[in-house]
Backbone as a chain_set.jsonl record, in Angstrom:
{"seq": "XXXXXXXXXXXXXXXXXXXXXXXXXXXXXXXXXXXXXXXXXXXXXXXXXXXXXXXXXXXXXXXXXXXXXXXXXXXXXXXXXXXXXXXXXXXX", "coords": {"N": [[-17.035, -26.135, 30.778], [-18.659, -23.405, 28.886], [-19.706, -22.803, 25.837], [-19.122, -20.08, 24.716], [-16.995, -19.422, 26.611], [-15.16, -21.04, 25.075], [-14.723, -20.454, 22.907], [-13.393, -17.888, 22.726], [-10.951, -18.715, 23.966], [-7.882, -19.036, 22.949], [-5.533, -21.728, 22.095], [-2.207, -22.374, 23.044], [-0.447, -22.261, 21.021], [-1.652, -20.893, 18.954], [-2.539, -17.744, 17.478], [-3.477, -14.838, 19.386], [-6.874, -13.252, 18.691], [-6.566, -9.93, 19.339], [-3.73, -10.395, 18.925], [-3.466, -10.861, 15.935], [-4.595, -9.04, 14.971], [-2.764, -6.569, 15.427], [-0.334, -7.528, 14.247], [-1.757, -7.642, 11.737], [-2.4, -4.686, 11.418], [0.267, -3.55, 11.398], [1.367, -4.657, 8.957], [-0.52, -3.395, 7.089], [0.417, -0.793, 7.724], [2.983, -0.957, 6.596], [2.499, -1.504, 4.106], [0.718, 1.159, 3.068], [2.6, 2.896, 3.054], [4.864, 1.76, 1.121], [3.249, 2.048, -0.79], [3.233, 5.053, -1.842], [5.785, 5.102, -1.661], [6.255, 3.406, -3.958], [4.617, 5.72, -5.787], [5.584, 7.699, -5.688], [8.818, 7.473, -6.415], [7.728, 5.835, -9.177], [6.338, 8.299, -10.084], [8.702, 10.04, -10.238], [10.432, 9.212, -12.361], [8.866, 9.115, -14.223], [8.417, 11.718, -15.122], [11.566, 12.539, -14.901], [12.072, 11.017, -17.319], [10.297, 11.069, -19.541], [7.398, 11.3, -21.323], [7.387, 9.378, -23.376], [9.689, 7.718, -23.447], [9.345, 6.606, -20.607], [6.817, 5.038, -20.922], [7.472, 3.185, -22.802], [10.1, 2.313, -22.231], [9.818, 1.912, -19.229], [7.483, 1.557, -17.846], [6.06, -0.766, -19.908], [8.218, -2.268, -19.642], [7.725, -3.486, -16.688], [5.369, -4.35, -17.076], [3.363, -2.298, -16.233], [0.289, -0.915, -16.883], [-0.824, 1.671, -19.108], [-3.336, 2.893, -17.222], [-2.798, 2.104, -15.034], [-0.796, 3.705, -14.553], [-1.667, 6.194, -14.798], [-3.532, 6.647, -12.828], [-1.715, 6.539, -10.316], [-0.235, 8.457, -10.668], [-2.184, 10.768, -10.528], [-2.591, 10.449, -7.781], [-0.007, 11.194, -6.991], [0.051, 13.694, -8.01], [-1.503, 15.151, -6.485], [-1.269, 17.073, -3.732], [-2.501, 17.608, -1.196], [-3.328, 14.867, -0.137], [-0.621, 13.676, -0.809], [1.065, 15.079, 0.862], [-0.129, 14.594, 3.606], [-0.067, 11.892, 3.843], [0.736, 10.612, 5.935], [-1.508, 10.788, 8.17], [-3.31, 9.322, 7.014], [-5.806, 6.297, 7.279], [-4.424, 3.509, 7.981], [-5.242, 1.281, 6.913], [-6.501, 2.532, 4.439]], "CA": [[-16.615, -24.976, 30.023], [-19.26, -23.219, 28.151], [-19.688, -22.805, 24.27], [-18.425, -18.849, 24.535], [-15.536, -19.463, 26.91], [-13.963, -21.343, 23.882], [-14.323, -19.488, 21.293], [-12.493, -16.854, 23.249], [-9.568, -18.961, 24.265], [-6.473, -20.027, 21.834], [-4.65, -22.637, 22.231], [-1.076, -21.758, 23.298], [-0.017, -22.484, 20.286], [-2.288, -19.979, 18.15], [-2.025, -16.404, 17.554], [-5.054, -14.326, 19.622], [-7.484, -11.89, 17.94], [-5.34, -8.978, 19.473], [-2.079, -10.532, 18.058], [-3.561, -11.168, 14.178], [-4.839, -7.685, 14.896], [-1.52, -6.354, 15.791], [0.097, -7.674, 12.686], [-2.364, -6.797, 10.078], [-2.318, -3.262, 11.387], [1.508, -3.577, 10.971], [1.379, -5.284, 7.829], [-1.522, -2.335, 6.66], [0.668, 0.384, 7.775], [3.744, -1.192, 5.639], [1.973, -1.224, 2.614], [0.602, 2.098, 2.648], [4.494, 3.316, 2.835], [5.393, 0.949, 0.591], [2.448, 2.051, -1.666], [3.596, 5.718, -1.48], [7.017, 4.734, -2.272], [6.051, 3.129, -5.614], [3.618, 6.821, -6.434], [6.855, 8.569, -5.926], [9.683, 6.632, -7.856], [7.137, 6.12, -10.942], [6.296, 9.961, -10.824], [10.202, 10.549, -10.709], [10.932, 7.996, -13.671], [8.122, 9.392, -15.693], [9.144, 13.177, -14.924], [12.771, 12.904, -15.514], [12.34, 10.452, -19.12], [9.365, 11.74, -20.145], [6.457, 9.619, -21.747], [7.588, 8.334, -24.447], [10.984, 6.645, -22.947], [8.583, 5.76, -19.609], [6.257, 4.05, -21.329], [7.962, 2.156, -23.482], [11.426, 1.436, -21.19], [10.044, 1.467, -17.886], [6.134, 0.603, -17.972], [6.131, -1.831, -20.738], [9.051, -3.777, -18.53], [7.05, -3.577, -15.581], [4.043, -4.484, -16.863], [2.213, -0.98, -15.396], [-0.534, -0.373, -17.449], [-1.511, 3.013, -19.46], [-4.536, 3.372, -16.703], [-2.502, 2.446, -13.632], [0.247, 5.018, -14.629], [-2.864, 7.222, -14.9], [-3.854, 6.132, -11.377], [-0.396, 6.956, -9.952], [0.071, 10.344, -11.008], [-3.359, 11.45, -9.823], [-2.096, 10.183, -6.611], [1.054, 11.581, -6.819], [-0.019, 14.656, -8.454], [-2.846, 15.971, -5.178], [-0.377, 17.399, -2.871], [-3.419, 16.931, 0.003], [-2.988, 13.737, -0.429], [0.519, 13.294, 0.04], [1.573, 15.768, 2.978], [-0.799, 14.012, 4.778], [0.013, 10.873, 4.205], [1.004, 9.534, 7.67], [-2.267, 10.75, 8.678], [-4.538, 8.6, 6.232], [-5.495, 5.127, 7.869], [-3.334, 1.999, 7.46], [-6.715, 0.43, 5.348], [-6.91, 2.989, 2.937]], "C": [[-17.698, -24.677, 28.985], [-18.389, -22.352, 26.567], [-18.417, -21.314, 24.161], [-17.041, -18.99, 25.263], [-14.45, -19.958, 25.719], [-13.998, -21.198, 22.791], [-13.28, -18.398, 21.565], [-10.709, -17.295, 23.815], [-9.147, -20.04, 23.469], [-5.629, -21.067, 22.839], [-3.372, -22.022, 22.21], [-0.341, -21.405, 21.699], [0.0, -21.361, 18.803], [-2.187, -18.549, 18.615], [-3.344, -15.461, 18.109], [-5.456, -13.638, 18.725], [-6.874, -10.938, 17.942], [-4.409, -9.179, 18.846], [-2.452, -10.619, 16.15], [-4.022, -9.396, 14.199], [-3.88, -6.622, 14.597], [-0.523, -6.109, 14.088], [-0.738, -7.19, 11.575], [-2.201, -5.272, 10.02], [-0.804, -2.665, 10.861], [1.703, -3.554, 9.089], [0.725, -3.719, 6.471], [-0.575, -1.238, 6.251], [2.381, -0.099, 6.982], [3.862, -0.898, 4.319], [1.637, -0.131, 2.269], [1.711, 2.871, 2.493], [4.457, 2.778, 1.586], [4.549, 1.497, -1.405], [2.817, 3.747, -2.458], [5.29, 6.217, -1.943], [6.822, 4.423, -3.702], [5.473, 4.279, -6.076], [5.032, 7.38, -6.487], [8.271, 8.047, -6.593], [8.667, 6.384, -9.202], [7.142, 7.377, -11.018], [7.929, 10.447, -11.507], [10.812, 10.24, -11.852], [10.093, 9.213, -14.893], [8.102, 11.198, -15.935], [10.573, 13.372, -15.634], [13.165, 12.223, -17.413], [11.453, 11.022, -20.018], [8.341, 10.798, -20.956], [6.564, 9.089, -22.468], [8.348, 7.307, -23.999], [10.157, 6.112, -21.885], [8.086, 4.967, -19.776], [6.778, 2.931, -22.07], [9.82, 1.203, -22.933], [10.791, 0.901, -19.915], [7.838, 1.092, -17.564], [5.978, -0.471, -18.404], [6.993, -3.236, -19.914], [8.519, -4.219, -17.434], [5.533, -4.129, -15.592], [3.299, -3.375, -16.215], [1.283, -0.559, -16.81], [-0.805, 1.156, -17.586], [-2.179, 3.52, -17.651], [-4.16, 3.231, -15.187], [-1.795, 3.255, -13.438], [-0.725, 5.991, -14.32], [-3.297, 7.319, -13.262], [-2.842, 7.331, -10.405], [0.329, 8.241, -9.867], [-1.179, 11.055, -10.457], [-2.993, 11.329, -8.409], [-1.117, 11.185, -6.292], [1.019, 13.703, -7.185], [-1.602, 15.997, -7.246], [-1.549, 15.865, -4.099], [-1.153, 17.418, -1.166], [-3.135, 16.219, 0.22], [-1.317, 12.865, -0.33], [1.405, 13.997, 0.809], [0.688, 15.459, 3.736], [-0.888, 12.483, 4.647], [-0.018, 9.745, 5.335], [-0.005, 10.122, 8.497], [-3.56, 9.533, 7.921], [-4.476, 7.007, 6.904], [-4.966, 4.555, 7.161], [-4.454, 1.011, 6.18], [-7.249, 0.909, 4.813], [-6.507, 2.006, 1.662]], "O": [[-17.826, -25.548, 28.124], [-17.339, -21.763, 26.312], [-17.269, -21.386, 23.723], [-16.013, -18.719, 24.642], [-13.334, -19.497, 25.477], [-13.412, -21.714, 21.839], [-12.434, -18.069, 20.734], [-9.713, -16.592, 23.984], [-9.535, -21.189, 23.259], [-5.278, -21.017, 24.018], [-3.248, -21.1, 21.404], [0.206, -20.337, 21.424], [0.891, -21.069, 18.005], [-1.867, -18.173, 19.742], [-4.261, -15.32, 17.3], [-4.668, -13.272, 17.853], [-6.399, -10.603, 16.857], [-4.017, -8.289, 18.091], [-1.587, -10.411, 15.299], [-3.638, -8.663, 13.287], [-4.071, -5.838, 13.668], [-0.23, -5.2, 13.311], [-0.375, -6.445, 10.665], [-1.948, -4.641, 8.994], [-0.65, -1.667, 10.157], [2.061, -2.674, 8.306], [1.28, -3.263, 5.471], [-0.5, -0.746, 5.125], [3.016, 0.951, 6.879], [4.722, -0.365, 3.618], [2.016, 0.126, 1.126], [1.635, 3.652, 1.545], [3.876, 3.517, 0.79], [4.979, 1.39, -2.553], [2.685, 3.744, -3.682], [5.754, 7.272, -2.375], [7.234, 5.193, -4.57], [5.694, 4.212, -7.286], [5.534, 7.445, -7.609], [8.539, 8.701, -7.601], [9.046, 6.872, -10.266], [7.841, 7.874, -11.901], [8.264, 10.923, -12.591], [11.689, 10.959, -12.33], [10.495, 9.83, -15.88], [7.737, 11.714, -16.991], [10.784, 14.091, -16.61], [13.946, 12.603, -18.286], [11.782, 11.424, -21.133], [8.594, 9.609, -21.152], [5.88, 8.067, -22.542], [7.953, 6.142, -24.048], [10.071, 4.894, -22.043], [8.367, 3.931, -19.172], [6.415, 1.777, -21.838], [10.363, 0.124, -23.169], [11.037, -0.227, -19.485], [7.395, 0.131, -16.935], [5.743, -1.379, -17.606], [6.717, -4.413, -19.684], [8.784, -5.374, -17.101], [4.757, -4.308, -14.653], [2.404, -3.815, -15.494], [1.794, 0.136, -17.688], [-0.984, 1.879, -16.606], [-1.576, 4.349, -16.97], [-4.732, 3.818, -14.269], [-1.804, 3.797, -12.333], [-0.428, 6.698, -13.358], [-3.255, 8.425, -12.723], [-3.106, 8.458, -9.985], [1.19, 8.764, -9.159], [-0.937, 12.101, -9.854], [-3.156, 12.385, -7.797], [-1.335, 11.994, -5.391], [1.718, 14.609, -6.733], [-2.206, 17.06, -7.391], [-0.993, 14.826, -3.745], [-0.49, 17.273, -0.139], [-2.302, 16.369, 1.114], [-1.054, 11.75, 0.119], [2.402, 13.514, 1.346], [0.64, 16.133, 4.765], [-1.726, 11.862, 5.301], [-0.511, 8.632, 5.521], [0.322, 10.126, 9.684], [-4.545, 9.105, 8.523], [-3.383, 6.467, 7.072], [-4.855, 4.75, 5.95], [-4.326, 0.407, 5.114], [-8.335, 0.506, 4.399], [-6.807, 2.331, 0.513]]}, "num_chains": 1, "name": "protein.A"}
């Protein structure tokens, strides 16, 4: 059995290149939801309390920094950007 044949073959046991592939792409395309989800519940929070009560009820508890709130709303606030969401890759 040469050198390259076994680099290419797992052990039953192990997960192939394809299958870790598989999952991360999964995993990828979770998070960008997931990521998406958090831009839109903070915008809504910090919309309906307004910045004083946001920052100091619901940042401050959360630990979200001034500059990632800042982040978050730029995100949330490019409407490009999110009606096209479920086109942007999974490893943005």
């Amino acid at each position: 059995m040469g050198v390259s044949s076994m680099a290419t073959t797992a052990p039953s046991n192990i997960r192939s290149a394809a299958d870790h592939v598989e999952r991360i792409e999964s995993a990828l395309t979770n998070l960008k939801s997931a990521l998406f989800e958090v831009v839109a519940v903070i915008h809504e929070a910090k919309e309906q309390l307004g910045d004083d009560v946001f920052f100091k009820d619901v940042a401050e508890r959360l630990s979200i920094s001034p500059s990632m709130v800042t982040k978050i709303m730029k995100i949330s606030d490019c409407p490009q950007l999110v009606e096209r969401r479920d086109q942007i890759p999974a490893s943005w």
